[in-house]
Each structure stands twice: as C-alpha cells, then as structure tokens.
N, C-alpha and C positions, 0 to 999 in steps of 0.2 A: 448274311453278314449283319451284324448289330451296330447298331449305333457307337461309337468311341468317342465321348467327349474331349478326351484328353488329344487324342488328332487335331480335331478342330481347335482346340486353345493352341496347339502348339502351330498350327497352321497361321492363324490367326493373329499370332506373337512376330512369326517369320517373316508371313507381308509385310507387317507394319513396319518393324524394324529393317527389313529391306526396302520398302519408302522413306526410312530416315523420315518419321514422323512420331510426332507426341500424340499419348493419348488424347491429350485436348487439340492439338491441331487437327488427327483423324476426324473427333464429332464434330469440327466446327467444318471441316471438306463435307464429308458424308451430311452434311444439312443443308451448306449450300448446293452441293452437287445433286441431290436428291428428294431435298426436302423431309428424309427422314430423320427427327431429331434421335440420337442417341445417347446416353450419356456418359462421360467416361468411367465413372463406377461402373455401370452396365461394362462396356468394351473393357475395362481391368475382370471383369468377372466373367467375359466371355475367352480372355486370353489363359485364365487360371484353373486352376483344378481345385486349390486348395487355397485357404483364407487362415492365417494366423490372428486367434486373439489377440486384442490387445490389453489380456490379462494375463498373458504370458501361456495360456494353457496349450494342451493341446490342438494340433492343425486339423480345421476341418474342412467339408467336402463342400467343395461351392456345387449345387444343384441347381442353378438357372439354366432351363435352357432357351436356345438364341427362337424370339418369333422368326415370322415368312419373311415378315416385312421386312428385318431389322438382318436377316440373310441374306438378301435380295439386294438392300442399299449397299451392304459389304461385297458382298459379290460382284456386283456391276462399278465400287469404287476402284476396286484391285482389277477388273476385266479379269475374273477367273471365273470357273465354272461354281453352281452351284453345289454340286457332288464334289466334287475338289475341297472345298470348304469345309464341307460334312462329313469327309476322309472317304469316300466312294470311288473317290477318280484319283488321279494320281498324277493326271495331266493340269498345269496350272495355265496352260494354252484353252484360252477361250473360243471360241470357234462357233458359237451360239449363235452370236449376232453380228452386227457391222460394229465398225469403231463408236467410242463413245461419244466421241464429238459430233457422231449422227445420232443419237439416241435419243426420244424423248424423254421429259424426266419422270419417272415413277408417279404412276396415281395416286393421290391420298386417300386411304383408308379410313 
C-alpha cells in the first residue's frame, strides 16, 4: 500500500472540523498540550492538496510532507491512531495508550 496524501489532508480537515476548531486555535492547543509548536500555514498545508496562486494561474500540488514529531502531536491531540492519520487504519478508536489526561507530555526533540 502507498503512501496517499490526499487521505491524510482529508483526514486531517475532518478532525478538525469535527473539533469545531480554527486553524489558529488547533496550533495554539497542539503547543500548549504538547509543546510541539506548529504553524497554521503548516496545518493549512497539511489539510490541502492543492495551493492556488495568487496570480490567478494555475492550482499547484502542495508537496510537504507532515514530520514524526509534528504526526505524533496531531495524533495524540485528536487521540487517534498514528496509521489512521496516514490513511493505514481506518479505525479512528485509539487504543494504543491510556487517556490523555494520564499521558506524559511529548519529549523535545
């Protein structure tokens, strides 16, 4: 099975918007909750596929792809599996760990 970025944006788009959150409320949670900073360009570019000039031209192919670290903060904010996220699993029931409010928070890298 290959990698599908377009799963994970569209994944990625679903949580959020089913947390009824902004992209700038997400990175300012995902910072205090994990201390990973992210930014919301980043998070608009990880939900996207595609980035419209603003020269009017044509739509092109956003190619970032998401770090460990910056997976891992996303993962563990929504409590979903890491394969879930990367379109692998299908199950958005995390089951990995204990609840988040027993969790330590993420090591800095």
């Amino acid at each position: 099975m290959e990698y599908d970025r377009e799963v994970t944006a569209k994944r990625l788009k679903d949580l959020r918007k089913r947390a009824d959150i902004s992209l700038k409320g997400l990175s300012e949670a995902i910072e205090k909750e994990t201390d990973v900073r992210i930014s919301t360009t980043q998070l608009q570019k990880y939900e996207n596929i595609f980035i419209a000039p603003r020269d009017g031209g044509s739509h092109k192919v956003i190619t970032d792809i998401m770090n460990v670290r910056n997976l891992v903060a996303l993962a563990d904010y929504y409590e979903v599996p890491y394969d879930y996220l990367l379109g692998y699993g299908h199950n958005r029931e995390d089951s990995r760990m204990e609840p988040r409010s027993n969790q330590p928070k993420l090591l800095n890298f």
